[in-house]
N, C-alpha and C positions, 0 to 999 in steps of 0.2 A: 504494500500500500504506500509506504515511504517513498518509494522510486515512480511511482503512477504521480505521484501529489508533485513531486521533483522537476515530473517530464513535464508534466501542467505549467508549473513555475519556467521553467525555461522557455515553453511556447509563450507564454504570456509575454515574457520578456521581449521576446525575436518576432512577431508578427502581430502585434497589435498595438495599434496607438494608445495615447493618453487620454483621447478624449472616450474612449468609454469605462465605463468605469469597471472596478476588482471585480463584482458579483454579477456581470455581465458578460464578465471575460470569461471566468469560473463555468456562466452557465453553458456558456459555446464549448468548452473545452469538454466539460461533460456530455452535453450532449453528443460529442462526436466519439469518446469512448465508449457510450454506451451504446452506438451504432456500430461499433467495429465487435463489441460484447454479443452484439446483436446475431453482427454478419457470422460470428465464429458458431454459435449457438447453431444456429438454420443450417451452417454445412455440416457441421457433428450429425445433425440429424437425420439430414437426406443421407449421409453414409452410413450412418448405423439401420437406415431402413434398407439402404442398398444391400447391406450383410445381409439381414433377415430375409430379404426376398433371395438371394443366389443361398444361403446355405437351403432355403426351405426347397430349392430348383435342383442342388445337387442330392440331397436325400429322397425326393420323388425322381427323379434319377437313377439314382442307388437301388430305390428298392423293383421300379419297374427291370434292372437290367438282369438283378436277383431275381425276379419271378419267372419271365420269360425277354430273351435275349434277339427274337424279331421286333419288340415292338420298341420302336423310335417316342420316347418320350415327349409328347410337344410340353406338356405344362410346365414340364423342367425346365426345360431349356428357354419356355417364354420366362418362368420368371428370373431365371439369369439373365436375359435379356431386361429384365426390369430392373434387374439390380443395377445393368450396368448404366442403364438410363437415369436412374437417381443416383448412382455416383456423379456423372458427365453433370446431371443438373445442377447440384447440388452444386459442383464445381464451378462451371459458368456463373450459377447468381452469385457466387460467393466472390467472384474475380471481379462481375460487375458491380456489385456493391463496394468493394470495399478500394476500387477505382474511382467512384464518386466521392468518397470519404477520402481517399488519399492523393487528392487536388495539388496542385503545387504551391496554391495561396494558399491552403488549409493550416502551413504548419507541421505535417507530422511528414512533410519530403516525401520524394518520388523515389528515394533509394529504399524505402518498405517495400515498395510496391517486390519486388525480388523474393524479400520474405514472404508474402503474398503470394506470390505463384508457386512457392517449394511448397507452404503449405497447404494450399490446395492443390497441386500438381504431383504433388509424389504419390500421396494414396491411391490418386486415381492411375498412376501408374504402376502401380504396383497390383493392385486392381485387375487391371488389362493384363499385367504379365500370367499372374495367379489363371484367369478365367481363360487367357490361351492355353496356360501349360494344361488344360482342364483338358481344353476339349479338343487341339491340335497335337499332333501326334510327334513333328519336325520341333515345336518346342520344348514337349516334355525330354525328350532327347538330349534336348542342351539344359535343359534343368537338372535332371534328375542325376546325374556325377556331381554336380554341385551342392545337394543337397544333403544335410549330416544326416547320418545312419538313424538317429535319436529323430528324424523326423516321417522315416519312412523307410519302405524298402528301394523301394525305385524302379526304374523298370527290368524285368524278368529278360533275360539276355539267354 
């Protein structure tokens, strides 16, 4: 909390005149943390609905491939398909929001913006990597020697 009240103080300092006044300035600077509280909040969440919909598409998956082994699962695969669409969304609003928020007269600089894409851009690539090595065959390939023992077997050679 100490270093949040700090970064406040120094925006205060560097971009805003004298003529408005302390509790003014306070209330702009707040308001803008708690849009970025905001933005991080709504991407947490379209990714952890992304999880729930791909694990619920790989276990109807699973258990159609355990029952019988002709039948091409669609609801699986649609809702991997949905996961991967609220990961992507979740990501976009999150880059456009917080690209409005991270203005260059705003104050909190355009060199966040960097922070900004790692942390919405990794998960969702990591995401993509996971959900190819899933269902592409040339991937799991280059996965699966990389991956420690304690995580799996790998593929059968």
């Amino acid at each position: 909390m100490i270093q949040r009240e700090q970064q406040c103080a120094l925006l205060l300092k560097k971009r805003f005149s004298s003529k408005v006044s302390s509790i003014e300035k306070e209330k702009i600077i707040i308001g803008k943390l708690n849009l970025i509280l905001n933005a991080e909040n709504v991407l947490l969440s379209w990714q952890r609905n992304g999880l729930i919909s791909t694990i619920a598409g790989i276990g109807i998956i699973s258990f159609r491939a355990s029952e019988n082994k002709n039948i091409k699962p669609i609801s699986g695969i649609t809702l991997c398909g949905l996961g991967g669409l609220f990961f992507f969304s979740g990501t976009v609003g999150y880059i456009r929001t917080m690209n409005r928020v991270l203005e260059k007269n705003s104050g909190f600089g355009s060199t966040k913006f960097i922070n900004v894409l790692a942390k919405a851009g990794l998960p969702l690539c990591l995401y993509s990597v996971g959900i190819l090595g899933l269902f592409d065959d040339r991937v799991r390939k280059v996965l699966d020697p990389n991956v420690p023992e304690i995580m799996g077997q790998g593929v059968q050679k």
